[in-house]
C-alpha positions in Angstrom: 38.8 -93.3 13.1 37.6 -89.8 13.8 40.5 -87.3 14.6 40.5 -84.2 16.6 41.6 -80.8 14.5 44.8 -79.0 15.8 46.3 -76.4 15.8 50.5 -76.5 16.1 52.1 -72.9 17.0 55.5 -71.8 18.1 56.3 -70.9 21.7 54.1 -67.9 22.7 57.6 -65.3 23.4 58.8 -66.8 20.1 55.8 -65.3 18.6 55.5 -62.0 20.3 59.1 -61.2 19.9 58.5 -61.3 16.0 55.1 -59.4 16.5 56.9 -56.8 18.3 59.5 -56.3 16.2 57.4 -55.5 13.4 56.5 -52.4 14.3 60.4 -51.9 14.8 60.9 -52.0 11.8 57.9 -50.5 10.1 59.4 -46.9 12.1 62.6 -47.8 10.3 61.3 -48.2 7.1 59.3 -45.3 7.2 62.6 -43.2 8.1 64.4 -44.6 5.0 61.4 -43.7 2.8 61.6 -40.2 4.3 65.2 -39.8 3.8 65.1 -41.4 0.0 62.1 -39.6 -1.3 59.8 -36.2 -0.7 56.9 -38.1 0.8 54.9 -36.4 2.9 56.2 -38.1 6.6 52.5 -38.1 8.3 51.5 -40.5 5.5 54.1 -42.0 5.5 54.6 -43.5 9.1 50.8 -43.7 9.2 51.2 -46.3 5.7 54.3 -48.1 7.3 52.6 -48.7 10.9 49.7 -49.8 9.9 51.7 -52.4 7.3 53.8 -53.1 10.2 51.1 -53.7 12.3 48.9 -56.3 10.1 52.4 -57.6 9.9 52.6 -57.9 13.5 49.2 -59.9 13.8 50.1 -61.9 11.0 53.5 -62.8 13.4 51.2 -63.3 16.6 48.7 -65.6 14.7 51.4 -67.7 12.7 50.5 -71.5 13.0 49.8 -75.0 11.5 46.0 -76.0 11.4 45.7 -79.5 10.9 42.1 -80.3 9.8 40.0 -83.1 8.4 41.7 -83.1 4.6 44.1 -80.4 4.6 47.4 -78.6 6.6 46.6 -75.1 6.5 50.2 -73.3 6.6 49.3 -69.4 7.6 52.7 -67.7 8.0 53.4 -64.0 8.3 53.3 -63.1 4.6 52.3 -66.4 2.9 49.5 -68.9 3.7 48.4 -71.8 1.9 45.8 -75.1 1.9 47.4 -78.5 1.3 45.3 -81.7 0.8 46.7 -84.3 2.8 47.0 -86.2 0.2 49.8 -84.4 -1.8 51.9 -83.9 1.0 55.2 -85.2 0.3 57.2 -84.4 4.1 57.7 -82.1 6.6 61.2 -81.6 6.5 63.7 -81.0 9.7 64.2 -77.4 7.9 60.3 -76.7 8.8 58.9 -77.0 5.4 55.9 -78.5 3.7 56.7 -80.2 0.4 53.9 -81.2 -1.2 52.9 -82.1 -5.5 50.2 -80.0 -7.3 47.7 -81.3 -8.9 49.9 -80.5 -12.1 52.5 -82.5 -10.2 54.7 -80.0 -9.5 57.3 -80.0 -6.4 56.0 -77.4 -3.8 57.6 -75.8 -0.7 56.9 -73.0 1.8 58.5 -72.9 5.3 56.1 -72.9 8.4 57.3 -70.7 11.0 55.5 -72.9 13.5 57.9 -75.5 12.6 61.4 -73.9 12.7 63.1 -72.1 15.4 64.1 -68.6 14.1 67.6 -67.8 13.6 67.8 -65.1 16.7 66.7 -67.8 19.3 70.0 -69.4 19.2 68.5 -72.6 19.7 66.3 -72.2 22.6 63.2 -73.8 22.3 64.1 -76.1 19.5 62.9 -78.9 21.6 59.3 -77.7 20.9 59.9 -77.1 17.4 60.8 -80.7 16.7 57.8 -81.6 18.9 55.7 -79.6 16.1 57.3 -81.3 13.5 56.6 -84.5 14.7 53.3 -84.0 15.7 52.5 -82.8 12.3 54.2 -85.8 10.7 52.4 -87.9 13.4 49.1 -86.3 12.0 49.9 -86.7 8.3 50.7 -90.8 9.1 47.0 -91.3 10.5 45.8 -88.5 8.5 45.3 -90.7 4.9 44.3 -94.1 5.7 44.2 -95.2 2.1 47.6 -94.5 1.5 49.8 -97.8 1.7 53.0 -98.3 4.0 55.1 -97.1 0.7 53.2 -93.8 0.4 52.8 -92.8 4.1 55.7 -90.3 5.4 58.7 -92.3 7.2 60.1 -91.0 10.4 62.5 -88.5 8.7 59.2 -87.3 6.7 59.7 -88.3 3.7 57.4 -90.2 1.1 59.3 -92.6 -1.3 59.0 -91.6 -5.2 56.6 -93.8 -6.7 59.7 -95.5 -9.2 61.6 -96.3 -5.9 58.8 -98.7 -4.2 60.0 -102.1 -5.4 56.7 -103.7 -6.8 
């Protein structure tokens, strides 16, 4: 079965209210520095804006790629590749557990899968329509998997000593 890529991303105000705020708080930064230190303050708010502002994009552009063998996390600050594979779940808190090849235990929130704390809830009905689509997506995503390895409807994969033989 051939499956389209997607792409999951929080509402679009969600996302420019973080991208705005960035440059919020780069200014604020920048005054701090100023106050706690001799730097030179042209440098300075030049250095913390343009931080602030790759920051900002980074905020605007935060999503979930679902593609052929892999979930692409890309978050403001961190981004990673998952096989599909060695995901584990997508937990209700927004975050991708997944094994290493080492078989480590993994995890890294997706913003595009949790509502921020300063939305008091609004919108958390699209969140959990992320989470499921992205849990929907890992189900049909590795048909070789059996029933026992796939992700259940809370997300999670059964440990491999818990599947009765």
């Amino acid at each position: 079965m051939s499956r389209r890529d997607q792409t999951v991303r929080a509402p679009s105000a969600h996302r420019a209210i973080a991208a705005i705020a960035n440059p919020v708080l780069g200014y604020f930064v920048a005054r701090l520095l100023l106050r706690l230190t001799t730097l030179p303050a042209t440098i300075t708010y030049a250095v913390c804006l343009g931080v602030a502002l790759v920051l900002a994009f980074r905020a605007w552009s935060a999503r979930v790629e679902l593609v052929a063998d892999r979930l692409r996390v890309r978050n403001t600050i961190a981004s990673t590749r998952v096989p599909v594979t060695s995901v584990r779940r997508v937990a209700d808190s927004g975050r991708v557990e997944w094994l290493t090849p080492q078989r480590r235990k993994m995890r890294l929130p997706a913003e595009s899968l949790h509502a921020p704390w300063w939305t008091f809830g609004i919108g958390s009905g699209h969140y959990a329509f992320n989470r499921e689509t992205v849990r929907s997506w890992l189900r049909a995503a590795a048909p070789g998997r059996t029933t026992a390895e796939a992700p259940s409807e809370t997300g999670t994969v059964p440990d491999a000593d818990s599947v009765p033989d």
